[in-house]
Biopython code that builds the backbone (N, CA, C, O; Angstrom):
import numpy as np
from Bio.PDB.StructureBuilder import StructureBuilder

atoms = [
    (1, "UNK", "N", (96.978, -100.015, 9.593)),
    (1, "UNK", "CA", (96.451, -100.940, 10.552)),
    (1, "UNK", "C", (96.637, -100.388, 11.957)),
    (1, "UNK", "O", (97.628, -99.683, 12.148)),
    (2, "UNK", "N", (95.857, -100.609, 12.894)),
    (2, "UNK", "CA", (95.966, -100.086, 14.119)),
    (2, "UNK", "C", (96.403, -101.537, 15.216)),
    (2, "UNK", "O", (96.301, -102.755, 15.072)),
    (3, "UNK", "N", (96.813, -100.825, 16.097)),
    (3, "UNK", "CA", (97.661, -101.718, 17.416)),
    (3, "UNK", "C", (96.459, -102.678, 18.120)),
    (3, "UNK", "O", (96.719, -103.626, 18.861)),
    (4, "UNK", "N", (95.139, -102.267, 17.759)),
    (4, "UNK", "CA", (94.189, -102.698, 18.570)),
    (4, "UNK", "C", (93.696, -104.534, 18.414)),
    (4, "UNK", "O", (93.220, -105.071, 17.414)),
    (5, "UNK", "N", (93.917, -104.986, 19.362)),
    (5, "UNK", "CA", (92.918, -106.552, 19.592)),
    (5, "UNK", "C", (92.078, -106.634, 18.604)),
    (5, "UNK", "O", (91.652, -105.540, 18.235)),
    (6, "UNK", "N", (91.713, -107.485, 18.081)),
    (6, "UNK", "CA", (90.904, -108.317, 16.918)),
    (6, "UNK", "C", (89.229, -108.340, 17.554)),
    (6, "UNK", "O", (88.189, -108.054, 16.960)),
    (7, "UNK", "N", (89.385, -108.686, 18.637)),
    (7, "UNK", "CA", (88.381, -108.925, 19.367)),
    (7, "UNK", "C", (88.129, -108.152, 20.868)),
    (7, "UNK", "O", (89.048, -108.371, 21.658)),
    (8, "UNK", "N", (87.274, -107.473, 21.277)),
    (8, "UNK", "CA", (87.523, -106.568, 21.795)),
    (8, "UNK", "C", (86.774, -107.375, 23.206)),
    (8, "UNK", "O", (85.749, -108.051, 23.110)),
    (9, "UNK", "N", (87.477, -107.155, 24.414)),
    (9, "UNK", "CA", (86.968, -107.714, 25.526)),
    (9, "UNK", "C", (85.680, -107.859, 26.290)),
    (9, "UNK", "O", (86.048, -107.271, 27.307)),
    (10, "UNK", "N", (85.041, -108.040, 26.422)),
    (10, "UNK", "CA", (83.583, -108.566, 27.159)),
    (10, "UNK", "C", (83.183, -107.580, 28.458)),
    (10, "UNK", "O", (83.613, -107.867, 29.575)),
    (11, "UNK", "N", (82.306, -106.363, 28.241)),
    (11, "UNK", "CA", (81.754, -106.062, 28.912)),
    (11, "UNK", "C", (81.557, -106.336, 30.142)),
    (11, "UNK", "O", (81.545, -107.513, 30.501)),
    (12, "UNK", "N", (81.363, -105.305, 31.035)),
    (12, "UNK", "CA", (81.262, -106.174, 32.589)),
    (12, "UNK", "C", (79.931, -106.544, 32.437)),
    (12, "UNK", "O", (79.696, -107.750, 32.511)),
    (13, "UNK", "N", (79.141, -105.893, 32.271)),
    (13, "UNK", "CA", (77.781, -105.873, 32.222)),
    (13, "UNK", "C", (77.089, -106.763, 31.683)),
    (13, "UNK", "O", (75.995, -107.168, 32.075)),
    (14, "UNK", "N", (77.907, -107.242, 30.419)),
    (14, "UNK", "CA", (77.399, -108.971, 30.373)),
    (14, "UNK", "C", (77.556, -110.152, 30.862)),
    (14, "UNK", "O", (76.798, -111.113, 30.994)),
    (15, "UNK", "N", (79.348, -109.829, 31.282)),
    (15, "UNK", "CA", (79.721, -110.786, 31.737)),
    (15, "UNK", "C", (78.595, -111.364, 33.302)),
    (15, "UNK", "O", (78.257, -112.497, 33.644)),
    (16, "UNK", "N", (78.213, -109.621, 34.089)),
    (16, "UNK", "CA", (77.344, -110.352, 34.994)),
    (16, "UNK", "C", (76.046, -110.973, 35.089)),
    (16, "UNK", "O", (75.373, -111.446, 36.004)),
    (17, "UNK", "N", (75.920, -110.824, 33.897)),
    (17, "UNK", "CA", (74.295, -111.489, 33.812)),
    (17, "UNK", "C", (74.819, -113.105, 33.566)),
    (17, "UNK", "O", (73.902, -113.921, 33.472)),
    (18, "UNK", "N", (75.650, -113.419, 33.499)),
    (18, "UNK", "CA", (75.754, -115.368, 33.171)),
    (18, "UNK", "C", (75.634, -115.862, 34.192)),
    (18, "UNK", "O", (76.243, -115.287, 35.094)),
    (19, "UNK", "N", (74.930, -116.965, 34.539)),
    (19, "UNK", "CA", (75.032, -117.948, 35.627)),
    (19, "UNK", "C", (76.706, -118.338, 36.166)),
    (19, "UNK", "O", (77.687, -118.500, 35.440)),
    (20, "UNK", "N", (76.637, -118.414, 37.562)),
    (20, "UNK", "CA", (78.128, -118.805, 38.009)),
    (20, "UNK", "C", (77.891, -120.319, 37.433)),
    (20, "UNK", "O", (76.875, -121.012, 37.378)),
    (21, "UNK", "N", (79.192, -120.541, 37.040)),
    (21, "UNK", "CA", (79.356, -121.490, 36.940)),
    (21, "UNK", "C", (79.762, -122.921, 37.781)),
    (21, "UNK", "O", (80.815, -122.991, 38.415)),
    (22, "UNK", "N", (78.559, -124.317, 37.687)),
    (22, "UNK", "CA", (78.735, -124.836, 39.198)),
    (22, "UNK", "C", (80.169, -126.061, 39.270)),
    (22, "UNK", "O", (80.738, -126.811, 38.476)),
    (23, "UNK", "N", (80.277, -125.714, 40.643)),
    (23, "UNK", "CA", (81.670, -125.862, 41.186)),
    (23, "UNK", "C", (81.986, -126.984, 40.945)),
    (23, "UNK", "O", (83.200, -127.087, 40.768)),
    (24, "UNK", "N", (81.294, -128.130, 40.832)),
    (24, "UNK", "CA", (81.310, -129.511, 40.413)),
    (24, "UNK", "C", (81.659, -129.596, 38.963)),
    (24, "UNK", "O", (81.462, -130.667, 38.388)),
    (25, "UNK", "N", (82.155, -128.581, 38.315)),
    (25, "UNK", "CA", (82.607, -128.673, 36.766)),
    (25, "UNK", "C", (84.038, -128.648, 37.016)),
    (25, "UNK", "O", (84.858, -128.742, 36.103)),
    (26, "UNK", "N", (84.388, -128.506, 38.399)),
    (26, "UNK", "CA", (86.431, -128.021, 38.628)),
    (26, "UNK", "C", (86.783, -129.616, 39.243)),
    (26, "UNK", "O", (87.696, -129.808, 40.046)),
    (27, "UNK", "N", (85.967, -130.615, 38.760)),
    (27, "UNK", "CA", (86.558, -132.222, 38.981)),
    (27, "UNK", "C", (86.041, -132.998, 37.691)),
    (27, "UNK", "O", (84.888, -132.813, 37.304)),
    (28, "UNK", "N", (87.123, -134.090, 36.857)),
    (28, "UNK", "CA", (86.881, -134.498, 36.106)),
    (28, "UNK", "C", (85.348, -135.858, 36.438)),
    (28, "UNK", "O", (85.265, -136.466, 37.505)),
    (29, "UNK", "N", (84.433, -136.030, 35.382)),
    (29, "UNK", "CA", (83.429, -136.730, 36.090)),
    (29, "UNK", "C", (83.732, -138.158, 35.228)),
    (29, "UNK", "O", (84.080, -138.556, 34.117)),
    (30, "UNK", "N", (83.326, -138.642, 36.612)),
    (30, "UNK", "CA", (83.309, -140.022, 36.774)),
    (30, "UNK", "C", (82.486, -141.269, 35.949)),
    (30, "UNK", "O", (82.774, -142.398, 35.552)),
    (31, "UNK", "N", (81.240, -140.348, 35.932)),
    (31, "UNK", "CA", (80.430, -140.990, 35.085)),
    (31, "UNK", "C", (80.630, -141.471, 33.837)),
    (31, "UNK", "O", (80.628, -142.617, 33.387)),
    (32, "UNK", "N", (80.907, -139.765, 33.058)),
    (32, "UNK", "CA", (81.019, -139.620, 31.382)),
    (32, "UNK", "C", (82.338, -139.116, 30.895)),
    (32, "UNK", "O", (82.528, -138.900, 29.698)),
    (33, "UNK", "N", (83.256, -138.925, 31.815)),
    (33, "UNK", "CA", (84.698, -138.798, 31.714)),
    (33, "UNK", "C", (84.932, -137.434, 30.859)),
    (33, "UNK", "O", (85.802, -137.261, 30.006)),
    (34, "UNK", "N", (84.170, -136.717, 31.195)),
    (34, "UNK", "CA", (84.189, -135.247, 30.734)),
    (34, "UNK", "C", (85.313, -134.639, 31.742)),
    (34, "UNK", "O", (85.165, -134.788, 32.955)),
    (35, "UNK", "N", (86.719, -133.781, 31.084)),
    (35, "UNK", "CA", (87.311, -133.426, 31.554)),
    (35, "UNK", "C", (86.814, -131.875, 32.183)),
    (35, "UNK", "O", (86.019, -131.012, 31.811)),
    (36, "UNK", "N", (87.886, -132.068, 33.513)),
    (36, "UNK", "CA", (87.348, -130.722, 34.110)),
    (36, "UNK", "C", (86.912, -129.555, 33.431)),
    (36, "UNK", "O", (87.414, -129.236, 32.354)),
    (37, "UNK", "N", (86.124, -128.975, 33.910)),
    (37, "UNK", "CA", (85.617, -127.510, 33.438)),
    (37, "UNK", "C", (85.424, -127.279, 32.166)),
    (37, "UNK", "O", (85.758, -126.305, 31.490)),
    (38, "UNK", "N", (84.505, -128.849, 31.697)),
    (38, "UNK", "CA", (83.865, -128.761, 30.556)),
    (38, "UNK", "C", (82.572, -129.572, 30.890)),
    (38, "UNK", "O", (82.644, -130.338, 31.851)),
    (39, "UNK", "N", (81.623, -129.502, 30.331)),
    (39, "UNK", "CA", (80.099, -129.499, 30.649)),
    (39, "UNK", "C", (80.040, -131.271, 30.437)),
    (39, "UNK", "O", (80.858, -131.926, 29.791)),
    (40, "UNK", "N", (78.845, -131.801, 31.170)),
    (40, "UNK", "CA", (79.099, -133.243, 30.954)),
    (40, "UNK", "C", (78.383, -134.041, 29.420)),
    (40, "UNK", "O", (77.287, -133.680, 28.992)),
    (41, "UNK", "N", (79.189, -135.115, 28.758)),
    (41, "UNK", "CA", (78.883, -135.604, 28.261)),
    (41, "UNK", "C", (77.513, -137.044, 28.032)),
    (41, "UNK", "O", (76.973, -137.546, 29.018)),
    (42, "UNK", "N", (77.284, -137.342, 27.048)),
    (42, "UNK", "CA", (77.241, -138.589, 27.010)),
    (42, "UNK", "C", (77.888, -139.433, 27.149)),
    (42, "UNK", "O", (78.978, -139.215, 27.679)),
    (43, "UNK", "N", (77.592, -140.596, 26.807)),
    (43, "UNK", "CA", (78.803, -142.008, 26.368)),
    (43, "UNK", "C", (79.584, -142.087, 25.359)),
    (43, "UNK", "O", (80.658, -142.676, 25.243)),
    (44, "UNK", "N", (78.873, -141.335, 24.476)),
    (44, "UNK", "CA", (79.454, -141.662, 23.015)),
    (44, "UNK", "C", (80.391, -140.523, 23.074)),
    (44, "UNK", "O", (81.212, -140.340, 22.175)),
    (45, "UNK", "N", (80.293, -139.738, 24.122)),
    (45, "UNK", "CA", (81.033, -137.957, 23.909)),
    (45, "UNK", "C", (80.427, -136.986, 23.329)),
    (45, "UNK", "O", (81.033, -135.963, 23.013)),
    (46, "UNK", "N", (78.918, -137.192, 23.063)),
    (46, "UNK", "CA", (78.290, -135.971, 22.678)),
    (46, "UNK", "C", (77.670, -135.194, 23.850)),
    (46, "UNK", "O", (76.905, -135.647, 24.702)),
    (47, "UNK", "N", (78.229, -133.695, 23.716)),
    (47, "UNK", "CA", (77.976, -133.116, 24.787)),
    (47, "UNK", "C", (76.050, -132.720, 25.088)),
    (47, "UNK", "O", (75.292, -132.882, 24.132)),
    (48, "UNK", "N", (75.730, -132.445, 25.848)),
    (48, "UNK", "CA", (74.324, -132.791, 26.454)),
    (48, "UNK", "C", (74.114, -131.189, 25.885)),
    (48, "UNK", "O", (75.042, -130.391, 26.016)),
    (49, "UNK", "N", (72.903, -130.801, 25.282)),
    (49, "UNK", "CA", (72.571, -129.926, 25.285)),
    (49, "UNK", "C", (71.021, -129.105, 26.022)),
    (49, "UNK", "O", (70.597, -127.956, 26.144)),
    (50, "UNK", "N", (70.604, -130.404, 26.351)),
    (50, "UNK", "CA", (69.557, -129.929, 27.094)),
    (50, "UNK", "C", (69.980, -130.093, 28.642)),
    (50, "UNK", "O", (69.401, -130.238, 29.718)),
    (51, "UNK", "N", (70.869, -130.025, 28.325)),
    (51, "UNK", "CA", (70.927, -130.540, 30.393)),
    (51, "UNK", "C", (72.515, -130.038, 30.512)),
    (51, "UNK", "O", (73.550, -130.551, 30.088)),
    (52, "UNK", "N", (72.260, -128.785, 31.287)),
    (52, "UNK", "CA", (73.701, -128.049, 31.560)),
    (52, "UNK", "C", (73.976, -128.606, 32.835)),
    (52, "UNK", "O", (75.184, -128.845, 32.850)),
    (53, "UNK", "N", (73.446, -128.937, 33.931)),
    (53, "UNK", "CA", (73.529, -128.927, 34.680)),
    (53, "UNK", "C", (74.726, -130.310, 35.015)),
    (53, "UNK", "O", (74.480, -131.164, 34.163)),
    (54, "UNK", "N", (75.475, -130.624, 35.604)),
    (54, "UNK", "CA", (76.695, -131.496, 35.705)),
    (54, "UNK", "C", (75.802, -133.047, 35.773)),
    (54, "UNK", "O", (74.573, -133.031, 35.830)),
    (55, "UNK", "N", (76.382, -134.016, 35.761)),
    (55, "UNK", "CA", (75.762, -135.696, 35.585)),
    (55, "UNK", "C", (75.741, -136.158, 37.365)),
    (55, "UNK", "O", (76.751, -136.318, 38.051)),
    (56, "UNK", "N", (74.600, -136.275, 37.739)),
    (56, "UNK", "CA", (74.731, -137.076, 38.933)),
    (56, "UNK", "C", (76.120, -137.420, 39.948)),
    (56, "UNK", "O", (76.401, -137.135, 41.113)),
    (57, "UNK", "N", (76.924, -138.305, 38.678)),
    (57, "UNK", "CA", (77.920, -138.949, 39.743)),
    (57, "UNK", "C", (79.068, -137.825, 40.092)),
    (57, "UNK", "O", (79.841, -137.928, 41.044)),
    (58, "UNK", "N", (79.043, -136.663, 39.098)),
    (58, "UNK", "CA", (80.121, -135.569, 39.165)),
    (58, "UNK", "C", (79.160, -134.978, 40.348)),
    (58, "UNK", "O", (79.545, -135.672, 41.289)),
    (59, "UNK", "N", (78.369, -134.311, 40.763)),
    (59, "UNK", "CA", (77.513, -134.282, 42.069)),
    (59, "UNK", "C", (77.851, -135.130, 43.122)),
    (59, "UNK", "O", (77.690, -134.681, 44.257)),
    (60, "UNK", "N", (78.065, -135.689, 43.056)),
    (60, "UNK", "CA", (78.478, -136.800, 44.344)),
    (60, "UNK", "C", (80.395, -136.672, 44.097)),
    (60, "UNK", "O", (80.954, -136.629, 45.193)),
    (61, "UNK", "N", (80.911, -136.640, 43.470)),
    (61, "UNK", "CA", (82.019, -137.087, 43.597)),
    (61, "UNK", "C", (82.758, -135.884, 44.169)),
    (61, "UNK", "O", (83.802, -135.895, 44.820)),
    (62, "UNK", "N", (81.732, -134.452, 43.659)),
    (62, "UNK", "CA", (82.397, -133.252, 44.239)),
    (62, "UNK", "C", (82.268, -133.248, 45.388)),
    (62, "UNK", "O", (83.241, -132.927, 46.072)),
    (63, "UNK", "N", (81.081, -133.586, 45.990)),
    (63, "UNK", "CA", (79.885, -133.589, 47.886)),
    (63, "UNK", "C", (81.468, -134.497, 47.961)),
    (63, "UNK", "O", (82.319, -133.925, 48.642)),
    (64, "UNK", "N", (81.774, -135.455, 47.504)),
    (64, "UNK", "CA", (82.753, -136.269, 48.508)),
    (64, "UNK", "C", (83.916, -136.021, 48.355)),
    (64, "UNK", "O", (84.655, -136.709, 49.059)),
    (65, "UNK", "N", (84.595, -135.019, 47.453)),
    (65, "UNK", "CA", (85.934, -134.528, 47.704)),
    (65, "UNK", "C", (85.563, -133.469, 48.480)),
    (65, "UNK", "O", (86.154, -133.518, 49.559)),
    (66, "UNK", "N", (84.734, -132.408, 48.372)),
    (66, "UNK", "CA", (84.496, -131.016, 49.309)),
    (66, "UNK", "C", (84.752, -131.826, 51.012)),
    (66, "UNK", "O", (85.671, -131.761, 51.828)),
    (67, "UNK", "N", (83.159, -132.710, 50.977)),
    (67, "UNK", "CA", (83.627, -133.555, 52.262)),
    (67, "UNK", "C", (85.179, -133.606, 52.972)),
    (67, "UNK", "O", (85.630, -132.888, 53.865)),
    (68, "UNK", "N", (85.618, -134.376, 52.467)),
    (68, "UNK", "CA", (87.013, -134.932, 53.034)),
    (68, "UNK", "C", (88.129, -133.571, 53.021)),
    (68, "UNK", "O", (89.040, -133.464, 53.842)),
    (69, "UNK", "N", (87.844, -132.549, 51.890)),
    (69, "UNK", "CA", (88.823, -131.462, 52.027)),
    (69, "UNK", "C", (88.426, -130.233, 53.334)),
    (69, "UNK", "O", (89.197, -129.373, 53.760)),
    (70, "UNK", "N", (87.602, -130.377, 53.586)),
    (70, "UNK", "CA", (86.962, -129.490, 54.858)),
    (70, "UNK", "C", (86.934, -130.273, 56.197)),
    (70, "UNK", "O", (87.591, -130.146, 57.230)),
    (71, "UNK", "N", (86.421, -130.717, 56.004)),
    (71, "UNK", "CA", (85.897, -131.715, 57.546)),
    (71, "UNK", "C", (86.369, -132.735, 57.802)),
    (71, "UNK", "O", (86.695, -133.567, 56.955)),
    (72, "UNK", "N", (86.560, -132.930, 59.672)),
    (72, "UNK", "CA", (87.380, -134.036, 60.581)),
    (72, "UNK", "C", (86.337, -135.045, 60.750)),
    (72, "UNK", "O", (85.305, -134.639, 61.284)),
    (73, "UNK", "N", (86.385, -136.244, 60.415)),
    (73, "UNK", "CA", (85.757, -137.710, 60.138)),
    (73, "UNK", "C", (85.564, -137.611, 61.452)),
    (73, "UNK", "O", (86.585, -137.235, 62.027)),
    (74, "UNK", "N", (84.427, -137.847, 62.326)),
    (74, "UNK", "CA", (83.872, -138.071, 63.737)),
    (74, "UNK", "C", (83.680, -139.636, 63.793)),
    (74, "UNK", "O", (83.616, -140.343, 64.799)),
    (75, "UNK", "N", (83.618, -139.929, 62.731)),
    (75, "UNK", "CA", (84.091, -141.927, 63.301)),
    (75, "UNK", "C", (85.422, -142.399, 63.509)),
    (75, "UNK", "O", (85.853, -143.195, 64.344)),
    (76, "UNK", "N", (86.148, -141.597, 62.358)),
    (76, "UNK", "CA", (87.842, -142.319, 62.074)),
    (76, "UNK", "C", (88.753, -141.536, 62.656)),
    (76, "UNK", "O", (89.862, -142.052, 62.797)),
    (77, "UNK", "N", (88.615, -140.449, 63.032)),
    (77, "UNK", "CA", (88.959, -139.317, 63.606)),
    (77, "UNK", "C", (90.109, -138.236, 62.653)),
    (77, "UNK", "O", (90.633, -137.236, 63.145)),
    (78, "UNK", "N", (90.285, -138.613, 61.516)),
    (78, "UNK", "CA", (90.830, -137.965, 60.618)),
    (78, "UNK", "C", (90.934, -136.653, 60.461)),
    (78, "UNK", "O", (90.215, -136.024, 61.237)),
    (79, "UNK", "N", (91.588, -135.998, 59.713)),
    (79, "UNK", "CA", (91.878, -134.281, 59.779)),
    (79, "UNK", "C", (91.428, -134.090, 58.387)),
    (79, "UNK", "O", (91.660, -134.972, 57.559)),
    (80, "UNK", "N", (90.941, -133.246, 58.134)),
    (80, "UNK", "CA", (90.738, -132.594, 56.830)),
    (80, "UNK", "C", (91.627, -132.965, 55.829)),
    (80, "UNK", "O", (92.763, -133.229, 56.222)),
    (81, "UNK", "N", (91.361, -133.073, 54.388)),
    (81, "UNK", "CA", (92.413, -133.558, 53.285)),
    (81, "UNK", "C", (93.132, -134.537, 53.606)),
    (81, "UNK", "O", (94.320, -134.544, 53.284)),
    (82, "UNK", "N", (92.497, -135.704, 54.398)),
    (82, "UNK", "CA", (93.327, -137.220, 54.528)),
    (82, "UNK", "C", (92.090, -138.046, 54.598)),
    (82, "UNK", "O", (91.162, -137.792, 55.364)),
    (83, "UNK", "N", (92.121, -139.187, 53.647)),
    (83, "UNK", "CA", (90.765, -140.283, 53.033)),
    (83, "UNK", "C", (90.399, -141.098, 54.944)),
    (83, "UNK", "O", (91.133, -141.089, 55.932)),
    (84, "UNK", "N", (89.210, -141.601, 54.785)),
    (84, "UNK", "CA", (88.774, -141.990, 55.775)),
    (84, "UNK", "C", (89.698, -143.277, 55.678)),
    (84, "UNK", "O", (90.333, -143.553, 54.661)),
    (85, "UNK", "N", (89.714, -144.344, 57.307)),
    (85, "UNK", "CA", (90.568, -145.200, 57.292)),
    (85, "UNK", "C", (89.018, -146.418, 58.050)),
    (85, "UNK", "O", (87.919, -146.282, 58.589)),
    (86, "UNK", "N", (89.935, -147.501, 57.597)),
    (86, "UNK", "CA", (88.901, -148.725, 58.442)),
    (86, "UNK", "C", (89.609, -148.719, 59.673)),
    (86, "UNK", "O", (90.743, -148.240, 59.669)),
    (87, "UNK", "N", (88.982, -149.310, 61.055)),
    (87, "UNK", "CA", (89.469, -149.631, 62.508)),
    (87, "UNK", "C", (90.882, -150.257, 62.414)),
    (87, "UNK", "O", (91.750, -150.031, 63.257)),
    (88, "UNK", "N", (91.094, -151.204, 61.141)),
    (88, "UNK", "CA", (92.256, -151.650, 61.267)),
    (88, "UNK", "C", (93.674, -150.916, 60.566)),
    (88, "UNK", "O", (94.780, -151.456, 60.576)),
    (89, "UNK", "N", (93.277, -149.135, 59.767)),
    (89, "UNK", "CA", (94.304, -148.683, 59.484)),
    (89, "UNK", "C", (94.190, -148.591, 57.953)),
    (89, "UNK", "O", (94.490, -147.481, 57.512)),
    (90, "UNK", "N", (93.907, -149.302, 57.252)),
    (90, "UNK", "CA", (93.693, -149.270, 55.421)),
    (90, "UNK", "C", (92.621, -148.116, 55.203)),
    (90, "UNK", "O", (91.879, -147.468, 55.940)),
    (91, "UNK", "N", (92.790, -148.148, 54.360)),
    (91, "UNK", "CA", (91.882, -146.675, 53.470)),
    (91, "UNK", "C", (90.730, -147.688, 53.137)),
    (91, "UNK", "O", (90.711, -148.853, 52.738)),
    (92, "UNK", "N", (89.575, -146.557, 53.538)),
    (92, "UNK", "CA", (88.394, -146.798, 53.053)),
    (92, "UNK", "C", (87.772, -147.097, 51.983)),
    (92, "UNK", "O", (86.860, -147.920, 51.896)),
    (93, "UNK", "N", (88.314, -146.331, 50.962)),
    (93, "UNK", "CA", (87.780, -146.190, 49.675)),
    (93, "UNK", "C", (86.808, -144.854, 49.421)),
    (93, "UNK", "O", (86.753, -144.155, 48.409)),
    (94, "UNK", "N", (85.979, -144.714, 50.804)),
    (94, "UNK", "CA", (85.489, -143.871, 50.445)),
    (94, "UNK", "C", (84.645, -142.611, 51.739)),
    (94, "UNK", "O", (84.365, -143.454, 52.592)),
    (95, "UNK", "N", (84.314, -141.747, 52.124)),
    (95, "UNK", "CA", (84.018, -141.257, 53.339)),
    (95, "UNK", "C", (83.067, -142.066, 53.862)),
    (95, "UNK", "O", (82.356, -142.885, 53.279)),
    (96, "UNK", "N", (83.132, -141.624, 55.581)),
    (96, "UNK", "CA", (81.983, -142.231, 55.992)),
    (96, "UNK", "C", (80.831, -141.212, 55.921)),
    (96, "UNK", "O", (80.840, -140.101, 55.392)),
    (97, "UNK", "N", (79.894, -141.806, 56.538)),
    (97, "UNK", "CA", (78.409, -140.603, 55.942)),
    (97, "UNK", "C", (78.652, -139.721, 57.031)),
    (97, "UNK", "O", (78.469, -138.521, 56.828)),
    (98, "UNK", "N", (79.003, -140.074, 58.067)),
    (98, "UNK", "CA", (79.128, -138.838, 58.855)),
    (98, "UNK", "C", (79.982, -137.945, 58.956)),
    (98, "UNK", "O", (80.046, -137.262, 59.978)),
    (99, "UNK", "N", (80.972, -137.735, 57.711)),
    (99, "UNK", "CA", (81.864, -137.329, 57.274)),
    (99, "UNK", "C", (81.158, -135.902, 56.369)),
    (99, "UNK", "O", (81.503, -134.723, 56.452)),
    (100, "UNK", "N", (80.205, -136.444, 55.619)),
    (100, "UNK", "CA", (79.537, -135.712, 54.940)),
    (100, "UNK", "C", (78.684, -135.175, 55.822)),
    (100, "UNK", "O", (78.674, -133.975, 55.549)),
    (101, "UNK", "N", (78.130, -135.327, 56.512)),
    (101, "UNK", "CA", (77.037, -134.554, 57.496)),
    (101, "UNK", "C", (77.518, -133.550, 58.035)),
    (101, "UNK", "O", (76.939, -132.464, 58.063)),
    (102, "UNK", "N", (78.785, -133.805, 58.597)),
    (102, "UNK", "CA", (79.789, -132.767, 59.370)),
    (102, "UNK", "C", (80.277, -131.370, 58.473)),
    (102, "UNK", "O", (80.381, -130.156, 58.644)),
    (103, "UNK", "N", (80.514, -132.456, 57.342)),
    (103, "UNK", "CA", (80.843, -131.171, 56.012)),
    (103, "UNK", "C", (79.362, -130.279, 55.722)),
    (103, "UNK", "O", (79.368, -129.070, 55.492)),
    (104, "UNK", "N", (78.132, -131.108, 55.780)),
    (104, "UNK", "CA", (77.243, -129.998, 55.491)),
    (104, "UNK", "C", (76.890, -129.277, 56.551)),
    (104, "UNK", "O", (76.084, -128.356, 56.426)),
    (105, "UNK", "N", (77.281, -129.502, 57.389)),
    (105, "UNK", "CA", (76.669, -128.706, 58.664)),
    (105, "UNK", "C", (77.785, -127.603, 58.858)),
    (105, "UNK", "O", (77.487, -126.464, 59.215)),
    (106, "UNK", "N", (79.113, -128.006, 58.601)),
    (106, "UNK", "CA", (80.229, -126.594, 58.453)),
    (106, "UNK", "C", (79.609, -125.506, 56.987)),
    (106, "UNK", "O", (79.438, -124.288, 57.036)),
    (107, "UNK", "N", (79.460, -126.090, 56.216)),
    (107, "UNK", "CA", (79.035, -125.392, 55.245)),
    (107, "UNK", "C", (77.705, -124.661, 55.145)),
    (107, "UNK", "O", (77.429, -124.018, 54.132)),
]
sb = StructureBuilder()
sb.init_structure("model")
sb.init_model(0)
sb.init_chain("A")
sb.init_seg("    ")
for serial, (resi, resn, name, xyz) in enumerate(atoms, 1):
    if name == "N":
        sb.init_residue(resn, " ", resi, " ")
    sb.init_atom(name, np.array(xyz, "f"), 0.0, 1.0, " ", f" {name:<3s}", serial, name[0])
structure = sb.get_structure()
């Protein structure tokens, strides 16, 4: 028997032909509760095979963590990686839109 791996490692050359994989797969989704950096489900948990592409609300939920982890809230005046606040001090729940505008315009 020889010392060698069972399975022998993956070419560069293939490896570069695969699509990157999109970044909205590195947050668990909201929608269909598909854990991170696995492709989104249905309801029932059957994984989607015609549709690689991530579920709507995992799209939004990434736009609004990227948001808040990059960019200073120009309404609330917040710093990067801290949730937007209401005038009176409580957490928002969720960014303001111009929170996101700011983030796409840095990006």
């Amino acid at each position: 028997m020889t010392d060698s791996p069972r399975q022998a490692p993956m070419p560069a050359t293939l490896r570069a032909g695969r699509p990157p994989r999109h970044p909205a797969l590195a947050i668990r989704c909201p929608h269909c509760s598909a854990a991170a950096d696995m492709r989104c489900t249905t309801r029932t948990g059957r994984t989607r095979i015609q549709r690689l592409a991530p579920c709507d609300a995992r799209l939004e939920a990434h736009a609004t963590a990227h948001a808040e982890a990059t960019a200073v809230c120009p309404d609330c005046q917040v710093a990067p990686g801290t949730p937007c606040r209401k005038p009176n001090g409580r957490p928002l729940g969720d960014i303001h839109p111009a929170r996101r505008i700011e983030a796409g315009d840095a990006a």
